[in-house]
DRENPA-115256 format. One line per field, with one value per residue (C-alpha): residue in three letters; x, y, z. Coordinates in pm, 1 decimal, always signed. Layout:
BEGIN
mise: [ala  ...] $
xx: [X  ...] $
yy: [Y  ...] $
zz: [Z  ...] $
***
This chain:
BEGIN
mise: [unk  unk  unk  unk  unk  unk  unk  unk  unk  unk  unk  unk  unk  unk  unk  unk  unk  unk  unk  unk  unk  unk  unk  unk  unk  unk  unk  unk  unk  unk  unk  unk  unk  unk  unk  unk  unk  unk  unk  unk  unk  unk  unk  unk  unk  unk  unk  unk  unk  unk  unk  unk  unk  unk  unk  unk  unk  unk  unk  unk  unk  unk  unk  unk  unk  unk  unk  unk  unk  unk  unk  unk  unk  unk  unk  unk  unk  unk  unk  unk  unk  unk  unk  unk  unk  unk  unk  unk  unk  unk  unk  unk  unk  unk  unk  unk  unk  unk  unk  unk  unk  unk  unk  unk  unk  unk  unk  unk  unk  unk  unk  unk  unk  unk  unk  unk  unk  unk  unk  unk  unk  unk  unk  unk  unk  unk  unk  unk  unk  unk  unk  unk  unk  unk  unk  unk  unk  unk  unk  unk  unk  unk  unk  unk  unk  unk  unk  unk  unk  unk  unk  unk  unk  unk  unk  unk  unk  unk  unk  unk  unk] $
xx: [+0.0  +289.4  +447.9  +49.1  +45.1  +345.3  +337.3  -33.3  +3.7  -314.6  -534.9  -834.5  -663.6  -578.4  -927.9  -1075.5  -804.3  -983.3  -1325.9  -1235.3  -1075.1  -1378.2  -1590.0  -1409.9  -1361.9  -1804.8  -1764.1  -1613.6  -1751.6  -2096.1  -2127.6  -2196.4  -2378.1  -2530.6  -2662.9  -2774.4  -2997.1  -3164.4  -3236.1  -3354.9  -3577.3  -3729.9  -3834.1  -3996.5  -4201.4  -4237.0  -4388.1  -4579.1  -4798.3  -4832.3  -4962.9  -5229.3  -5382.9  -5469.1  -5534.6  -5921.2  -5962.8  -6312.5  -6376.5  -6678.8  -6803.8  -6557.7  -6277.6  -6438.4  -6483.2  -6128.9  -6036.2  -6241.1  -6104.8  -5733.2  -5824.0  -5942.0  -5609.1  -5506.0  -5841.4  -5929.1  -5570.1  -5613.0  -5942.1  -5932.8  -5645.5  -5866.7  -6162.5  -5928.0  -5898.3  -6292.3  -6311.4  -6010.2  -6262.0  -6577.3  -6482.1  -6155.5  -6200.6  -6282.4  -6025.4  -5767.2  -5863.1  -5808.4  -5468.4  -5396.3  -5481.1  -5216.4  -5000.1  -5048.9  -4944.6  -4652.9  -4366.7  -4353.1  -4688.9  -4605.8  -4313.9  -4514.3  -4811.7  -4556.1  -4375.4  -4739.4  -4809.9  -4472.5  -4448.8  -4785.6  -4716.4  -4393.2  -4489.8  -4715.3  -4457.0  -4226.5  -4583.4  -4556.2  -4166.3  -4140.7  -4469.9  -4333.3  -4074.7  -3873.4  -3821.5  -3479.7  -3270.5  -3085.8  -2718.9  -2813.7  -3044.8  -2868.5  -2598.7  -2819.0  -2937.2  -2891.1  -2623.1  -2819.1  -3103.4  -2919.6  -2772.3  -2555.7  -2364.0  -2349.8  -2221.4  -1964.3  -1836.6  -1848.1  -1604.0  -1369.8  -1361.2] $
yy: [+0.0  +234.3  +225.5  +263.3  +556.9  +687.4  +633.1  +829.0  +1092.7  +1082.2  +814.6  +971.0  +867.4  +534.8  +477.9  +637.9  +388.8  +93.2  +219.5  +224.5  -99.0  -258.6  -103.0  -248.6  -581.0  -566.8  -516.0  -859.6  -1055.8  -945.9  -875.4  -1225.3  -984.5  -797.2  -1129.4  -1275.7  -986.1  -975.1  -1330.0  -1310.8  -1028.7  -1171.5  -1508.8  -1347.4  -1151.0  -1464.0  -1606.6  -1295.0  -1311.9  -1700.2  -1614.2  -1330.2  -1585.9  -1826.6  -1516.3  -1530.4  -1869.8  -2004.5  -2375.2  -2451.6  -2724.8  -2757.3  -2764.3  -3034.9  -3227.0  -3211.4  -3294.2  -3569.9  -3689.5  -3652.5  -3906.4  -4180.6  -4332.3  -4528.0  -4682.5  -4745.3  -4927.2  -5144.1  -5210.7  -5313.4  -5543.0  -5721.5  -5742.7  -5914.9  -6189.8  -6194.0  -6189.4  -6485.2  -6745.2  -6632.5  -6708.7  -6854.7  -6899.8  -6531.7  -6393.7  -6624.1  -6466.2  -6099.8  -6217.0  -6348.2  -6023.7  -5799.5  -6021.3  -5826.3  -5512.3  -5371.5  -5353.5  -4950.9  -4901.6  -5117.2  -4911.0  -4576.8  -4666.9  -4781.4  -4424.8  -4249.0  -4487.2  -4400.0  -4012.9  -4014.5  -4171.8  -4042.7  -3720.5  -3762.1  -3945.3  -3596.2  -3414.6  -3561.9  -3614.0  -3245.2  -3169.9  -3340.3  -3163.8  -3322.4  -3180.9  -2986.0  -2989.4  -2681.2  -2750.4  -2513.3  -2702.1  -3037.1  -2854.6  -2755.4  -3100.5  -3223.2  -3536.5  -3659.5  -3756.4  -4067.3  -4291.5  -4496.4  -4145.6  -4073.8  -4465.7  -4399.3  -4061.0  -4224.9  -4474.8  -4235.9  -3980.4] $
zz: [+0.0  +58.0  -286.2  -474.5  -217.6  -339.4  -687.4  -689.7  -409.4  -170.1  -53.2  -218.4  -595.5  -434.5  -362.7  -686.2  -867.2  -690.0  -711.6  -1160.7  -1169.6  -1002.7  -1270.6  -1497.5  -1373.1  -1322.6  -1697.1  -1774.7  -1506.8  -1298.8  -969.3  -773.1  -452.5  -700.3  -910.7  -603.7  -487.4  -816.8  -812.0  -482.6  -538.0  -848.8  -663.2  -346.9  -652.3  -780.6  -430.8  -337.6  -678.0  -649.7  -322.6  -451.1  -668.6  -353.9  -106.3  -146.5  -265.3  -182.7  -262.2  -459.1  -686.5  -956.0  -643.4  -466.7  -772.4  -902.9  -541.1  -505.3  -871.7  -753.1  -463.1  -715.1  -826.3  -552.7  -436.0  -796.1  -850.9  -545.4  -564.2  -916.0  -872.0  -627.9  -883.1  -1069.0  -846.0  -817.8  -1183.6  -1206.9  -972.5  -1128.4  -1471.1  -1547.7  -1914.8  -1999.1  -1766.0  -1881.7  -2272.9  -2159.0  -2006.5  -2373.5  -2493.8  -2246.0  -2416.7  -2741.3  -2555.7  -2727.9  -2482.8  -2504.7  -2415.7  -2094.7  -2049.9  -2034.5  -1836.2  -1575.6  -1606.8  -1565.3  -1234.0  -1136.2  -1159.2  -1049.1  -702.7  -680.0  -690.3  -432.3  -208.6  -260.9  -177.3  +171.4  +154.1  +179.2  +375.4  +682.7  +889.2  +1128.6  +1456.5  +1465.5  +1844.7  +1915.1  +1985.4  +2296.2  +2406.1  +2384.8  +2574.4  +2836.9  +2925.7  +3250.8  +3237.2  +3516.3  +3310.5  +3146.1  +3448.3  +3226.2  +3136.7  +3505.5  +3573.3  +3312.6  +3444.1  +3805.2  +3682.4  +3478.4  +3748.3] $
***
C-alpha cells in the first residue's frame, strides 16, 4: 500500500483507482452480490404473486370435484387389482382370454403406463416427503441437558472420574 500511495500521491486517488478498476472488472464478469440480490428479489415476486392468486380462494363445486377426482387413483388401482382376483374365480375362461390379450401389448406401451403410475405416485410421495418436517434440536439445548437424566452417562463418568 505504501508504494500505490506513493506512486499516486493521496489516498483519495488510491481509492478512486480501486473504485475504476472494479468497474471495470463488473464489466467482464458481474457482480456475484449484485446477481444474487436480483435473483432473490425476483423469486420473493415470484412467491408474493403465487400467493395473490390463492389469497381469497373459496372452494366450490368444480374444487371439490377435481379434489375428489385426484383421490381416485389409488383406491381405484387397489381395488381393481382385487376385482381381478374376483373376476379370475368367477370365470376362469374369460379372464384367462383378456390375459392373452395384455399379451399383445406392445412392450412400449407397458413401459409408459408404468412411467405415468410412477411419476404419479412419486410425486405424491415428494408431496408428503417435503410436507413433513422433522423436529430440529438446538445444539443449545442439547448442551443444556442435565447429564443426570441418562444414568448410564453418570455410571460412566463415576467410573472415569
Amino acid at each position: 500500500m505504501g508504494v500505490i500511495g506513493a506512486l499516486l500521491g493521496n489516498p483519495s486517488a488510491v481509492q478512486a483507482v480501486g473504485t475504476a478498476a472494479s468497474s471495470v472488472a463488473e464489466v467482464f464478469t458481474p457482480n456475484a452480490t449484485k446477481k444474487m440480490e436480483k435473483s432473490h428479489e425476483a423469486y420473493i415476486a415470484a412467491l408474493d404473486e403465487h400467493g395473490e392468486e390463492f389469497k381469497h380462494a373459496r372452494p366450490g363445486t368444480f374444487d371439490a370435484l377435481v379434489n375428489g377426482l385426484n383421490r381416485m387413483p389409488r383406491p381405484m388401482l387397489a381395488l381393481g387389482t382385487l376385482s381381478l382376483f374376483v373376476y379370475a374365480m368367477i370365470d376362469p375362461v374369460s379372464f384367462a382370454q383378456r390375459m392373452v390379450g395384455l399379451g399383445y401389448v406392445p412392450e412400449p406401451l407397458w413401459w409408459l403406463l408404468g412411467a405415468i403410475v410412477s411419476f404419479y405416485f412419486g410425486a405424491r410421495e415428494a408431496h408428503y416427503f417435503r410436507g413433513r418436517g422433522g423436529v430440529v434440536v438446538a445444539p443449545a439445548a442439547v448442551a443444556a441437558a442435565p447429564a443426570e437424566d441418562n444414568p448410564a452417562l453418570a455410571e460412566w463418568r463415576g467410573m472415569a472420574g
